[in-house]
mmCIF file of the N, C-alpha and C atoms, coordinates in Angstrom:
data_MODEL
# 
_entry.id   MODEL 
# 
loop_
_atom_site.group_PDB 
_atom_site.id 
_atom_site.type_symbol 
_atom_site.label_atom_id 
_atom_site.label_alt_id 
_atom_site.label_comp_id 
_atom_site.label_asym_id 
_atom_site.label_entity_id 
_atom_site.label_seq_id 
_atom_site.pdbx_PDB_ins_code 
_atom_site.Cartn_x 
_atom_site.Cartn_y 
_atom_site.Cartn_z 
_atom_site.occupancy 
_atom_site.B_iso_or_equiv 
_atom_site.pdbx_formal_charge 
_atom_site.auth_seq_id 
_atom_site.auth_comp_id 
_atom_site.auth_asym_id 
_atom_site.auth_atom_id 
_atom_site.pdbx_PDB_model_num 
ATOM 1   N N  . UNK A 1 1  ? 2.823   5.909   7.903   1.00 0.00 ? 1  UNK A N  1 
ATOM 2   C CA . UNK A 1 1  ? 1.389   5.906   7.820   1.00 0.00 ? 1  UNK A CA 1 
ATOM 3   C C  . UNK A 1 1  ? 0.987   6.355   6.421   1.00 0.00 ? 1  UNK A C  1 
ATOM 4   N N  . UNK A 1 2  ? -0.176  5.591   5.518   1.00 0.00 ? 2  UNK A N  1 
ATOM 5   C CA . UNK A 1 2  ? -1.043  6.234   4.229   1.00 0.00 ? 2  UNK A CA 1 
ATOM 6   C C  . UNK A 1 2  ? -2.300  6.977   4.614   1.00 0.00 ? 2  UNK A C  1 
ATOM 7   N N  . UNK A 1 3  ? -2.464  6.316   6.052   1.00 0.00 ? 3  UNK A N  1 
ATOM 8   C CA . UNK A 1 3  ? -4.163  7.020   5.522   1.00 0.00 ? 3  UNK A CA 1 
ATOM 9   C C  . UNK A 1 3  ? -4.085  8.244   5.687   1.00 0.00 ? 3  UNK A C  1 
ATOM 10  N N  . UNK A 1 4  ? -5.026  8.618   4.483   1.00 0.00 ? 4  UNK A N  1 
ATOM 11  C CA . UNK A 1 4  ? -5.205  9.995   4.332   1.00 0.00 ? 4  UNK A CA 1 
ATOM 12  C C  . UNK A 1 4  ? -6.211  11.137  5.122   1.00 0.00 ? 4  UNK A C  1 
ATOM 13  N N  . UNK A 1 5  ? -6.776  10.326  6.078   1.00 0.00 ? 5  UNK A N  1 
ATOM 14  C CA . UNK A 1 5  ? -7.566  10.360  6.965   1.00 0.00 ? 5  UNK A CA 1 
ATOM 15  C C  . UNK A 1 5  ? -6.487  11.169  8.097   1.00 0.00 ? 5  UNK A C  1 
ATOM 16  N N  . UNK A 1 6  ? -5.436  11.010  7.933   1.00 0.00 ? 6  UNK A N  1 
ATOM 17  C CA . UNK A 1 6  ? -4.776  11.928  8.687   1.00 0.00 ? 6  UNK A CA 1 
ATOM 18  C C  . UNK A 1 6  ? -4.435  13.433  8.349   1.00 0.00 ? 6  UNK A C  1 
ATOM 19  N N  . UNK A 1 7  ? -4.638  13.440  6.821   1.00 0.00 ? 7  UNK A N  1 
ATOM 20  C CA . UNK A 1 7  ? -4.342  14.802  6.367   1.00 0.00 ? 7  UNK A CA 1 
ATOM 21  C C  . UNK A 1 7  ? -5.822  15.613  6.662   1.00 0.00 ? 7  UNK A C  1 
ATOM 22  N N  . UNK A 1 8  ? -6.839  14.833  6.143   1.00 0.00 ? 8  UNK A N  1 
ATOM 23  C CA . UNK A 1 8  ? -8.005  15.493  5.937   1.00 0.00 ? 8  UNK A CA 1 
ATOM 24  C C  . UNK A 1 8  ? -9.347  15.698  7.160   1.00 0.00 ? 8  UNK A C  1 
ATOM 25  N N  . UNK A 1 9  ? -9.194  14.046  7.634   1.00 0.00 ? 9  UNK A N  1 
ATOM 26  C CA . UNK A 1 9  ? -10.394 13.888  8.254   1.00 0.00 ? 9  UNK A CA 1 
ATOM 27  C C  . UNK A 1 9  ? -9.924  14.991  10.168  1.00 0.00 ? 9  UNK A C  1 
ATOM 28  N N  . UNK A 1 10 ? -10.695 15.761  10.443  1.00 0.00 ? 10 UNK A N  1 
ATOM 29  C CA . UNK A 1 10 ? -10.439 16.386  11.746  1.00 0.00 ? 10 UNK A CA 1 
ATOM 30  C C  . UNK A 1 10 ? -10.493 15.441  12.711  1.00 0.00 ? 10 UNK A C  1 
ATOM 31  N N  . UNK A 1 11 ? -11.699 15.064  12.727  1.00 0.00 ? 11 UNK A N  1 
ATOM 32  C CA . UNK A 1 11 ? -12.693 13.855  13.983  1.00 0.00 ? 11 UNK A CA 1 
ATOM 33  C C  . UNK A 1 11 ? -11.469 12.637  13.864  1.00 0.00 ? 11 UNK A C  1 
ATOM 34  N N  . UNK A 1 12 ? -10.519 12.533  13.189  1.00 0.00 ? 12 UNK A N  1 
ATOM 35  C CA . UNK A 1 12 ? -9.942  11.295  13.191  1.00 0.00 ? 12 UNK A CA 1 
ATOM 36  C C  . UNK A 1 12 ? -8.973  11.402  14.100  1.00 0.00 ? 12 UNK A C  1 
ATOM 37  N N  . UNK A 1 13 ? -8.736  10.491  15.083  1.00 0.00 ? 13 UNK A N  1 
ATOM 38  C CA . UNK A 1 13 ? -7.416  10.400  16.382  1.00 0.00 ? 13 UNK A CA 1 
ATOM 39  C C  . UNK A 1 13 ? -5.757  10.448  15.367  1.00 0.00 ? 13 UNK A C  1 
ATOM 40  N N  . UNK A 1 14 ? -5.836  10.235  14.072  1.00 0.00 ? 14 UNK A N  1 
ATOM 41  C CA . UNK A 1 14 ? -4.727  10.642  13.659  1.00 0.00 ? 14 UNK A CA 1 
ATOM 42  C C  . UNK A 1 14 ? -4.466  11.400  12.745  1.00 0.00 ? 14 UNK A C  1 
ATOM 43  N N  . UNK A 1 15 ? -5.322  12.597  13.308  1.00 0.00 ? 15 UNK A N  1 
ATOM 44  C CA . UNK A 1 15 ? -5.568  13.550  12.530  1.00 0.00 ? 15 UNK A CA 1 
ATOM 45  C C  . UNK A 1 15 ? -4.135  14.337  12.249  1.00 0.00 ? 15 UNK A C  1 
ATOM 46  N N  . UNK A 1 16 ? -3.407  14.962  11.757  1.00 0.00 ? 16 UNK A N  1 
ATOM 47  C CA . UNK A 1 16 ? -2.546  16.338  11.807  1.00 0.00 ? 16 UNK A CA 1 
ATOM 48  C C  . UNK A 1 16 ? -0.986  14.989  11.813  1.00 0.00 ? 16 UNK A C  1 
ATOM 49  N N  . UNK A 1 17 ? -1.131  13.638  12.116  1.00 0.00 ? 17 UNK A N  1 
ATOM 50  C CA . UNK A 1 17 ? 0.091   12.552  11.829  1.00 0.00 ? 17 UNK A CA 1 
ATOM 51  C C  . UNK A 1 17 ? 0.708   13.134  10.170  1.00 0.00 ? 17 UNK A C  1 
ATOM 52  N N  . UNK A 1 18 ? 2.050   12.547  9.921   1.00 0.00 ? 18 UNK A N  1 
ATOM 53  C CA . UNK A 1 18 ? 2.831   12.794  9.146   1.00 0.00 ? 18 UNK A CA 1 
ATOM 54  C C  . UNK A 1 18 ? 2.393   11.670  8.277   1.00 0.00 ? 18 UNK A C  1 
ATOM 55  N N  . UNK A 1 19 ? 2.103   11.390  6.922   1.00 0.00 ? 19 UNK A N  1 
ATOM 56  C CA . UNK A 1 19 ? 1.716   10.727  5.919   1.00 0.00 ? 19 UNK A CA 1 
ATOM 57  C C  . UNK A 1 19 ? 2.717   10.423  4.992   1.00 0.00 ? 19 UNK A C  1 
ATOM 58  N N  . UNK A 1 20 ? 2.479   9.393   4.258   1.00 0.00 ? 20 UNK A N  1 
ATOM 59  C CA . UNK A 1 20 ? 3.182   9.270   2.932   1.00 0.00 ? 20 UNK A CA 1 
ATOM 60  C C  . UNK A 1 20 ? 2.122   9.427   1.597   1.00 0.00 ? 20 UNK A C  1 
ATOM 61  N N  . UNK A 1 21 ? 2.264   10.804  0.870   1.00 0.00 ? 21 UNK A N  1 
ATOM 62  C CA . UNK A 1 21 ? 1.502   10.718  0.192   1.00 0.00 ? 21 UNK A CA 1 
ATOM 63  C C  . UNK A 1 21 ? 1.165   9.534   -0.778  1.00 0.00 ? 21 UNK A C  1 
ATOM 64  N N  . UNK A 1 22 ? 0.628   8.460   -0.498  1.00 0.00 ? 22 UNK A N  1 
ATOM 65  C CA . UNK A 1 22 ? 0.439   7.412   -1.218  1.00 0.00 ? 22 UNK A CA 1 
ATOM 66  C C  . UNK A 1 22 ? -0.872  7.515   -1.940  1.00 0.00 ? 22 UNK A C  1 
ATOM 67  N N  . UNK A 1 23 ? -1.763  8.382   -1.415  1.00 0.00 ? 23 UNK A N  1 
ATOM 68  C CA . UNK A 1 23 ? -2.919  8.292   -2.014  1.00 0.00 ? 23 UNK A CA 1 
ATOM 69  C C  . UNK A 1 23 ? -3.029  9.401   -3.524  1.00 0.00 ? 23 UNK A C  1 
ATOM 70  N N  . UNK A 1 24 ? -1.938  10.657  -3.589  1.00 0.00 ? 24 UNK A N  1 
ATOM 71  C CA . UNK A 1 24 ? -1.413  10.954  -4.538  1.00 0.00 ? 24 UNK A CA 1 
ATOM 72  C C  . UNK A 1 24 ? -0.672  10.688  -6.154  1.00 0.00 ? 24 UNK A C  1 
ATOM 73  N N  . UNK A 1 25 ? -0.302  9.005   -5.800  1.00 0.00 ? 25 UNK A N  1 
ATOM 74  C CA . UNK A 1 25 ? 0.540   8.670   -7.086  1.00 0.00 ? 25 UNK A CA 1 
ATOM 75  C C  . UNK A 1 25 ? -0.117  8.238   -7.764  1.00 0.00 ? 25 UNK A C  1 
ATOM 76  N N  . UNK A 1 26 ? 0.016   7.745   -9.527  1.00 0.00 ? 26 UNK A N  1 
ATOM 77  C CA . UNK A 1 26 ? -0.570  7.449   -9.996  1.00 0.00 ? 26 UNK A CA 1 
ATOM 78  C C  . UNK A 1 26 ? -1.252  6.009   -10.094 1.00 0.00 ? 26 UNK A C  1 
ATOM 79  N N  . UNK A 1 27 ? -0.207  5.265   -9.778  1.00 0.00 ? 27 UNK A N  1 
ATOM 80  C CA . UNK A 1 27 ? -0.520  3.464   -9.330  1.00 0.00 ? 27 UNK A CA 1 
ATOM 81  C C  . UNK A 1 27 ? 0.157   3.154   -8.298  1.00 0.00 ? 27 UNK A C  1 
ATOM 82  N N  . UNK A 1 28 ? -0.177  2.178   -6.819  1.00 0.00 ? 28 UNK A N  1 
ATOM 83  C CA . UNK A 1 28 ? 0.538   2.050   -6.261  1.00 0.00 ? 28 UNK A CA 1 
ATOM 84  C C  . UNK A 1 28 ? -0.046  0.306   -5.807  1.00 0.00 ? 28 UNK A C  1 
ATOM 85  N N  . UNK A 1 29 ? 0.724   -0.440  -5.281  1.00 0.00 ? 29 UNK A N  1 
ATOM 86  C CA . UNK A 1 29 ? 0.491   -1.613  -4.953  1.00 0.00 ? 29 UNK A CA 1 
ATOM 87  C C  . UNK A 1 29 ? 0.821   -1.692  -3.207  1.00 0.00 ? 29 UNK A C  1 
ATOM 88  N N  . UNK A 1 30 ? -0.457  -1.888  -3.070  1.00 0.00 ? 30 UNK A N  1 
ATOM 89  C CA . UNK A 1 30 ? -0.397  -2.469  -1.029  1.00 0.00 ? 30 UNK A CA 1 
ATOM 90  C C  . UNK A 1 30 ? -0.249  -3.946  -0.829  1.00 0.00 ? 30 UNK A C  1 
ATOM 91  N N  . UNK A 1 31 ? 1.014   -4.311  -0.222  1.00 0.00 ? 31 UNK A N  1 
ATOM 92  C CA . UNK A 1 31 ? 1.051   -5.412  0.356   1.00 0.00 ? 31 UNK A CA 1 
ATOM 93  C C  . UNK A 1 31 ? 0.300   -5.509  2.082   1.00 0.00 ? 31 UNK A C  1 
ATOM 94  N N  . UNK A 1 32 ? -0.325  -6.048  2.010   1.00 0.00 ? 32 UNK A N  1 
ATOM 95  C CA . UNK A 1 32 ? -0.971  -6.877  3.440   1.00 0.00 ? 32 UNK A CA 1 
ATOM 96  C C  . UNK A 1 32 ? -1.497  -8.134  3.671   1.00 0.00 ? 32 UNK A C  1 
ATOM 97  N N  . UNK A 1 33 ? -1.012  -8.321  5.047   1.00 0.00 ? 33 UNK A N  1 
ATOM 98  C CA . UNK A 1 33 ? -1.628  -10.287 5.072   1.00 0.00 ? 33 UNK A CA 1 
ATOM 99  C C  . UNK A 1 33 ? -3.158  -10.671 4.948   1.00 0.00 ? 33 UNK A C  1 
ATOM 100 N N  . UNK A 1 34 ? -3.927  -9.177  4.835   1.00 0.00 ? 34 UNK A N  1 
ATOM 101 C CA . UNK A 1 34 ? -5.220  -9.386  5.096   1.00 0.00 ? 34 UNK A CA 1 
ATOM 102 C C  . UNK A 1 34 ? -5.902  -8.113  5.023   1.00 0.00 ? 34 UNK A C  1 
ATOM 103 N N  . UNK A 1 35 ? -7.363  -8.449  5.158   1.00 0.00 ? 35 UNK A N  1 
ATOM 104 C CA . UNK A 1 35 ? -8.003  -6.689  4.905   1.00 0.00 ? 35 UNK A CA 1 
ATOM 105 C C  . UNK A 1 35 ? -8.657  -6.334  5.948   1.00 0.00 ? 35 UNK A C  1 
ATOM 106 N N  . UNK A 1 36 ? -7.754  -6.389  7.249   1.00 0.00 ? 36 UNK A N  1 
ATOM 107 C CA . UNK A 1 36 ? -8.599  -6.000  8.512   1.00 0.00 ? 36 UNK A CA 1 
ATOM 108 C C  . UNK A 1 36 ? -7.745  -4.789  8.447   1.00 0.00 ? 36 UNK A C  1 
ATOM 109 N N  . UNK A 1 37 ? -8.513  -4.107  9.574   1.00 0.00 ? 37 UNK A N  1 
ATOM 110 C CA . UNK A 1 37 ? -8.542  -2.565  9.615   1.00 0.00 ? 37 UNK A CA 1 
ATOM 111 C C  . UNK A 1 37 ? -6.694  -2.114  10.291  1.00 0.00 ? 37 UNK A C  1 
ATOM 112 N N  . UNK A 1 38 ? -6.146  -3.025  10.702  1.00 0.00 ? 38 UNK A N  1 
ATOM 113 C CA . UNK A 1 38 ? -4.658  -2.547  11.388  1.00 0.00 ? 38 UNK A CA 1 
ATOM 114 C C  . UNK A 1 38 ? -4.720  -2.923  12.497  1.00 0.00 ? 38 UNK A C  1 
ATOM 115 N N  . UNK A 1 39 ? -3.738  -2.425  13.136  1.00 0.00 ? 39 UNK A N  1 
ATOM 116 C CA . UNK A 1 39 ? -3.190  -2.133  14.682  1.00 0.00 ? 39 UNK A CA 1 
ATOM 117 C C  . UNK A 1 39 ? -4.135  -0.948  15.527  1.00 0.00 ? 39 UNK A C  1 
ATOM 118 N N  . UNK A 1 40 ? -4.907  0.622   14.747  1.00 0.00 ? 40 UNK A N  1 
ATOM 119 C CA . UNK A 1 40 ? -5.115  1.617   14.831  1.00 0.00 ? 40 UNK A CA 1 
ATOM 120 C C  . UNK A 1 40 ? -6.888  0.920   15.130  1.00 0.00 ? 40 UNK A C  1 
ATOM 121 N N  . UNK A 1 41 ? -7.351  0.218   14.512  1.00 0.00 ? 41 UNK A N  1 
ATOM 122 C CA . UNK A 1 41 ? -8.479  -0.153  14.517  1.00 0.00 ? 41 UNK A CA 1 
ATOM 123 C C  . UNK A 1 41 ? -9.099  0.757   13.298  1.00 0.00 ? 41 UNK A C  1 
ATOM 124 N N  . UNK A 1 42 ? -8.725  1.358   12.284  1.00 0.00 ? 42 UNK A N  1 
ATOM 125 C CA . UNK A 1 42 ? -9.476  2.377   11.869  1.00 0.00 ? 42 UNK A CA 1 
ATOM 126 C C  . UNK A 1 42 ? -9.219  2.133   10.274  1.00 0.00 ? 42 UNK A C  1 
ATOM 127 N N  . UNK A 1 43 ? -10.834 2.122   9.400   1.00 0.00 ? 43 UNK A N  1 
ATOM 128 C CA . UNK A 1 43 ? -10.478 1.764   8.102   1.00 0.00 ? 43 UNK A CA 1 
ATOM 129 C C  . UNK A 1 43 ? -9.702  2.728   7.120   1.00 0.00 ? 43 UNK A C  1 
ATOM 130 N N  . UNK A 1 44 ? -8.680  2.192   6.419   1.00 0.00 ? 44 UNK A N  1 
ATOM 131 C CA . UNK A 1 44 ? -8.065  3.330   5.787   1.00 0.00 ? 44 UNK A CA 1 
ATOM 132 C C  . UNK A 1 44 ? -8.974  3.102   4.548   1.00 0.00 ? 44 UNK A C  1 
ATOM 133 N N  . UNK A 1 45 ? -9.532  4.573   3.938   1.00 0.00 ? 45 UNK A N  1 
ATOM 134 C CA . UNK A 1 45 ? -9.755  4.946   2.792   1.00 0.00 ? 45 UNK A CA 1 
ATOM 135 C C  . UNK A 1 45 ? -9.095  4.412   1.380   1.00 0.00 ? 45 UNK A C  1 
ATOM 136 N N  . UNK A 1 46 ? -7.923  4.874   1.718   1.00 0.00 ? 46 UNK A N  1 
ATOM 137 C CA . UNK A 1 46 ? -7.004  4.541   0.882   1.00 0.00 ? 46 UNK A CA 1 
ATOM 138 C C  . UNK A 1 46 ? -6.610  3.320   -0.106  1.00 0.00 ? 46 UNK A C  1 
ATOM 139 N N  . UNK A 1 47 ? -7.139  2.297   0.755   1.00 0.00 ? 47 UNK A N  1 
ATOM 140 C CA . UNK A 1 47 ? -6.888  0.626   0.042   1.00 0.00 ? 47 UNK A CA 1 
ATOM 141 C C  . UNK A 1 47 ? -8.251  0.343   -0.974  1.00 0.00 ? 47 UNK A C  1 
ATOM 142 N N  . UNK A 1 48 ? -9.263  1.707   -0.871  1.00 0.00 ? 48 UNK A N  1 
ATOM 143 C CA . UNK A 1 48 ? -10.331 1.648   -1.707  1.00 0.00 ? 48 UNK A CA 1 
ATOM 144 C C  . UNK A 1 48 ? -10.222 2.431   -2.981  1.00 0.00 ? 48 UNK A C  1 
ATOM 145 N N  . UNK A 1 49 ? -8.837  3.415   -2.826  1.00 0.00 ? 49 UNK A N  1 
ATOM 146 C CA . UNK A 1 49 ? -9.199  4.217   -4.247  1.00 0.00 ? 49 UNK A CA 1 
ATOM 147 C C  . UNK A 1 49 ? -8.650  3.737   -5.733  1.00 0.00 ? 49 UNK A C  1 
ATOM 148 N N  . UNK A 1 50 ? -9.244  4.403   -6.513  1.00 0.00 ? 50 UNK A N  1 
ATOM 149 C CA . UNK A 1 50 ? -8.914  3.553   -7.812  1.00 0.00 ? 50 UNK A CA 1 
ATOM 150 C C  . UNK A 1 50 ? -7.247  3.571   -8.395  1.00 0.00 ? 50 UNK A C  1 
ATOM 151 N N  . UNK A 1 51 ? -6.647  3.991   -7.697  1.00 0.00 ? 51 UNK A N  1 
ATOM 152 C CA . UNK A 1 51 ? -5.120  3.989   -7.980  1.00 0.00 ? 51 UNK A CA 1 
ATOM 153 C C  . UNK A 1 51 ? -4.519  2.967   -7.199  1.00 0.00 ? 51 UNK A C  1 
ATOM 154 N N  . UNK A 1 52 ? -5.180  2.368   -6.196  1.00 0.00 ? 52 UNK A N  1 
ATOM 155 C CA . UNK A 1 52 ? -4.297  1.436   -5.685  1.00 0.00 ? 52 UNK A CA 1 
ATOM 156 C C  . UNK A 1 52 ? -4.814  -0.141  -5.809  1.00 0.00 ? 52 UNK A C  1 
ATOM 157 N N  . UNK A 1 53 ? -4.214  -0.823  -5.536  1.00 0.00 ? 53 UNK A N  1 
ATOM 158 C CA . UNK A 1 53 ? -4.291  -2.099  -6.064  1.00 0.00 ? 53 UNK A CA 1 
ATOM 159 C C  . UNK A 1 53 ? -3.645  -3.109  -4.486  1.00 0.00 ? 53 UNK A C  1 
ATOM 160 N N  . UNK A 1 54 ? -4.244  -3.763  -4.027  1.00 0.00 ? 54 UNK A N  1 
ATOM 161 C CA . UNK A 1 54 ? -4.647  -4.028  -2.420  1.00 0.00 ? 54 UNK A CA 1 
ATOM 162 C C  . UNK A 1 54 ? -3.803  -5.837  -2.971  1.00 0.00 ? 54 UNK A C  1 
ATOM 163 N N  . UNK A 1 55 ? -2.710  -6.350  -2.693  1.00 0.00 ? 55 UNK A N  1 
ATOM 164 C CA . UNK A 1 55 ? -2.242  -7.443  -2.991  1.00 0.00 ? 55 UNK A CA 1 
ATOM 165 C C  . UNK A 1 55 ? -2.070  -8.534  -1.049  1.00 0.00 ? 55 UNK A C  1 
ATOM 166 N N  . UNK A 1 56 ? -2.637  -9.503  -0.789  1.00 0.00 ? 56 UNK A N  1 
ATOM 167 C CA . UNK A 1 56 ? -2.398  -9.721  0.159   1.00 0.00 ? 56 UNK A CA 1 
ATOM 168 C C  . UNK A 1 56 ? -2.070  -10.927 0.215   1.00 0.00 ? 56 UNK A C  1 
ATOM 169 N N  . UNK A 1 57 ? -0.840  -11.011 1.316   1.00 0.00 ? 57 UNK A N  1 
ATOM 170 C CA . UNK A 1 57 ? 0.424   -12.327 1.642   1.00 0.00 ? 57 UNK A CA 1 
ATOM 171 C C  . UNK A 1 57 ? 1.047   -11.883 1.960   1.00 0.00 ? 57 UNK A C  1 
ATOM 172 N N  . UNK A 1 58 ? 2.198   -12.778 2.136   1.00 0.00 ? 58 UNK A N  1 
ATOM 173 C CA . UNK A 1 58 ? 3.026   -12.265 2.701   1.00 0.00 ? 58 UNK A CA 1 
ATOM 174 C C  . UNK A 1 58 ? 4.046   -11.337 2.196   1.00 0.00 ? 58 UNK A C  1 
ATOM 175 N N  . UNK A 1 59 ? 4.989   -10.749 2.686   1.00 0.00 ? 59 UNK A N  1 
ATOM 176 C CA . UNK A 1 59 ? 5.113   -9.157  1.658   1.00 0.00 ? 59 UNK A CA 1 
ATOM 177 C C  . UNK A 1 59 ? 6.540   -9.829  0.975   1.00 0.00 ? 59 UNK A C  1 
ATOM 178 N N  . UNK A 1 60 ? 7.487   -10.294 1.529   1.00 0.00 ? 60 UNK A N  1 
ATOM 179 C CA . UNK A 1 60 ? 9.235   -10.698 1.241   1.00 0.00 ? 60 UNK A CA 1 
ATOM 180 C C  . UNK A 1 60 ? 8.554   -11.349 -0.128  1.00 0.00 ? 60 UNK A C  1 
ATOM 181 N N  . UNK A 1 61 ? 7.689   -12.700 0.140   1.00 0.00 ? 61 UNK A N  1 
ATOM 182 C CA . UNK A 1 61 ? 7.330   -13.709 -0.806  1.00 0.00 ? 61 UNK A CA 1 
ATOM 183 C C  . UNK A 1 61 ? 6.944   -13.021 -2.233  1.00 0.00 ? 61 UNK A C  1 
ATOM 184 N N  . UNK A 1 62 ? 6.194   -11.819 -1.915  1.00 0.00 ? 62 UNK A N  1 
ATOM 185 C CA . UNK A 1 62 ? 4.625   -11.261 -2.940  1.00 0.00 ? 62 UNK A CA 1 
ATOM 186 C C  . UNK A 1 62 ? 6.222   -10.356 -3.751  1.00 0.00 ? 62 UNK A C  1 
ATOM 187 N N  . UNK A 1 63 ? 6.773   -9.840  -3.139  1.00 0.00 ? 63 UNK A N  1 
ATOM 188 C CA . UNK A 1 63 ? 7.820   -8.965  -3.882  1.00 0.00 ? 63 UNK A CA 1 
ATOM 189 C C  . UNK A 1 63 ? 8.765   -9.349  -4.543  1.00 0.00 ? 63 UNK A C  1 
ATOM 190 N N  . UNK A 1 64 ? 9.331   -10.619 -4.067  1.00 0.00 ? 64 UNK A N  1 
ATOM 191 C CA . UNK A 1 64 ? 9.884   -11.067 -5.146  1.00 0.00 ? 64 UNK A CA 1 
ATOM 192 C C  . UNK A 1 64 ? 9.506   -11.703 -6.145  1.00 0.00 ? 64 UNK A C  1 
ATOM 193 N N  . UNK A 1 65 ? 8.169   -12.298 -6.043  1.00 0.00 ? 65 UNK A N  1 
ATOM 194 C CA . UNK A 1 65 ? 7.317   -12.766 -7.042  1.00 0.00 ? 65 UNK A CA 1 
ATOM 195 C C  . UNK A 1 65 ? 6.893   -11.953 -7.859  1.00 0.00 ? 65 UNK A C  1 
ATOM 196 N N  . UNK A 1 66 ? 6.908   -10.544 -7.348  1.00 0.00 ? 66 UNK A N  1 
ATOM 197 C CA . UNK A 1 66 ? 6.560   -9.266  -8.516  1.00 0.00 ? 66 UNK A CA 1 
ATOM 198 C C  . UNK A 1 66 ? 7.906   -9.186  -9.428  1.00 0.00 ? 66 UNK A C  1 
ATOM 199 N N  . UNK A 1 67 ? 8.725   -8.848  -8.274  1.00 0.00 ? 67 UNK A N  1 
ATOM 200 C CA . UNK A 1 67 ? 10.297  -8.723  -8.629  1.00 0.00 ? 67 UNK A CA 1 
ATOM 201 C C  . UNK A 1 67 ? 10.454  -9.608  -10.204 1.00 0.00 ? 67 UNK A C  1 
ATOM 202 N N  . UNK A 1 68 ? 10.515  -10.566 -10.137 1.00 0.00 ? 68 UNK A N  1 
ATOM 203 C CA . UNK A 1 68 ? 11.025  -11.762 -10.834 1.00 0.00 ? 68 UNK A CA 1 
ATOM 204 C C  . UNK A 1 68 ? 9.797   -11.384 -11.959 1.00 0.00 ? 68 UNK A C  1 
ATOM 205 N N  . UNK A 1 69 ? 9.223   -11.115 -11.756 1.00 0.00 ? 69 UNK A N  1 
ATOM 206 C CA . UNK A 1 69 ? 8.027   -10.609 -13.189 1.00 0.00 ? 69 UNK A CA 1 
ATOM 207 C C  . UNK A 1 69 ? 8.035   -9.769  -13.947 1.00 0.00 ? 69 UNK A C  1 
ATOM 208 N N  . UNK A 1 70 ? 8.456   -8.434  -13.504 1.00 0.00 ? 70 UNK A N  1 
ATOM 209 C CA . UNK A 1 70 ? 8.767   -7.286  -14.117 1.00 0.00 ? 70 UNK A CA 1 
ATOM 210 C C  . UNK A 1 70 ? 10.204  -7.084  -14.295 1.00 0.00 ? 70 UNK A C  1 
ATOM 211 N N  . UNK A 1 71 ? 11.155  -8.135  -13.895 1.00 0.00 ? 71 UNK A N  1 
ATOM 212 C CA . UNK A 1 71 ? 12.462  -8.531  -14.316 1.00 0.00 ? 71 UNK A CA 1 
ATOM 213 C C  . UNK A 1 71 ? 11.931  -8.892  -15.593 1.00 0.00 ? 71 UNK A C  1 
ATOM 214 N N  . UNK A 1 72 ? 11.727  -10.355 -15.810 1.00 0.00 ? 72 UNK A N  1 
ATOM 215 C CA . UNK A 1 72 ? 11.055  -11.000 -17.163 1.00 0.00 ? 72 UNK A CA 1 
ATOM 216 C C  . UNK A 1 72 ? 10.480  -10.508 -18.433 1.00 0.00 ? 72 UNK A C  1 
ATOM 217 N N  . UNK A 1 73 ? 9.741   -9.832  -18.038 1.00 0.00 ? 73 UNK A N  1 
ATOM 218 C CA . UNK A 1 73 ? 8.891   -8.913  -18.527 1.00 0.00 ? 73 UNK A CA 1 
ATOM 219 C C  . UNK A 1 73 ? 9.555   -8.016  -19.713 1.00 0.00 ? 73 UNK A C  1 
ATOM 220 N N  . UNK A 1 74 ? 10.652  -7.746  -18.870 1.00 0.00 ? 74 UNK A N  1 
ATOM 221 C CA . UNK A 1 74 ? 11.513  -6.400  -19.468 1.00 0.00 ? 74 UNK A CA 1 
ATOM 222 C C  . UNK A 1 74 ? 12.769  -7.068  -19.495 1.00 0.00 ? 74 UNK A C  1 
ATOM 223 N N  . UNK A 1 75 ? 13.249  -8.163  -19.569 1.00 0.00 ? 75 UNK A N  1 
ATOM 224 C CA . UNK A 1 75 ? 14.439  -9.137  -20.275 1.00 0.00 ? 75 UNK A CA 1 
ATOM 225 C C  . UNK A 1 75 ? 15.418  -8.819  -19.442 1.00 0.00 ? 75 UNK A C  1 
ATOM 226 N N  . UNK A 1 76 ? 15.052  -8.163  -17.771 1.00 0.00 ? 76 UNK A N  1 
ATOM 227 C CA . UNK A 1 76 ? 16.678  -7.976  -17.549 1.00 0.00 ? 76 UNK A CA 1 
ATOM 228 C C  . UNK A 1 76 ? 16.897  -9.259  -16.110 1.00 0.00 ? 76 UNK A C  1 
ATOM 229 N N  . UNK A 1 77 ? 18.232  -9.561  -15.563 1.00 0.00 ? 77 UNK A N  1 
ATOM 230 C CA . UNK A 1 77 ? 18.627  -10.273 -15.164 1.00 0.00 ? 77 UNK A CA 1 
ATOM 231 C C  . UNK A 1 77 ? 17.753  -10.417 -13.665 1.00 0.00 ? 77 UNK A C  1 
ATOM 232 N N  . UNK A 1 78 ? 18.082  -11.710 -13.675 1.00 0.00 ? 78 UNK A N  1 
ATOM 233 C CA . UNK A 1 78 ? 16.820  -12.101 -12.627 1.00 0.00 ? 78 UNK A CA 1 
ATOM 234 C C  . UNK A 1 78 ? 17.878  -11.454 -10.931 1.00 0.00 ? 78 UNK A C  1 
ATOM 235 N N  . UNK A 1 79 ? 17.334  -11.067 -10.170 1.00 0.00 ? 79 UNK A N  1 
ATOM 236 C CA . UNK A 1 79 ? 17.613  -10.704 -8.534  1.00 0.00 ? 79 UNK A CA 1 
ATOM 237 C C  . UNK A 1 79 ? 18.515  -11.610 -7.954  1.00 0.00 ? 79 UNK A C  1 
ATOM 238 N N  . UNK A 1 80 ? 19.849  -11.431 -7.440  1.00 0.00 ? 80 UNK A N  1 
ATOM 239 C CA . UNK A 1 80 ? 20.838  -12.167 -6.665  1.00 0.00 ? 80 UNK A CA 1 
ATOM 240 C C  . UNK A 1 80 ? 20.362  -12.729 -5.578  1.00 0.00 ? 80 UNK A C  1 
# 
């Protein structure tokens, strides 16, 4: 789980859940097929703050398409 709505928010049903501080780092990239709210029904905060960067498709496809970029990028050998 990211949302941070679990660390902070009380009123939230997943309140006091175990997190990955994701909303902590300095840049982070979210893969999702879409920008509906989840499985939980509940909007995460998180896909709004200015450190993260919200990429949506499919995730295998979107990663190696990153993969293969920041390979390039930086001249080293492309992924087996």
């Amino acid at each position: 789980m990211v949302n941070p709505a679990a660390r902070s928010d009380k009123g939230s049903p997943m309140c006091g859940m175990q997190i990955l501080n994701a909303d902590m780092v300095k840049k982070c990239f979210i893969v999702k097929r879409g920008d509906g709210k989840g499985c939980a029904g509940i909007v995460n905060a998180l896909f709004y703050a200015n450190n993260i960067s919200m990429v949506c498709g499919d995730a295998l496809a979107l990663l190696q398409k990153m993969t293969e970029s920041v390979n390039k990028r930086f001249g080293l050998p492309a992924a087996a």
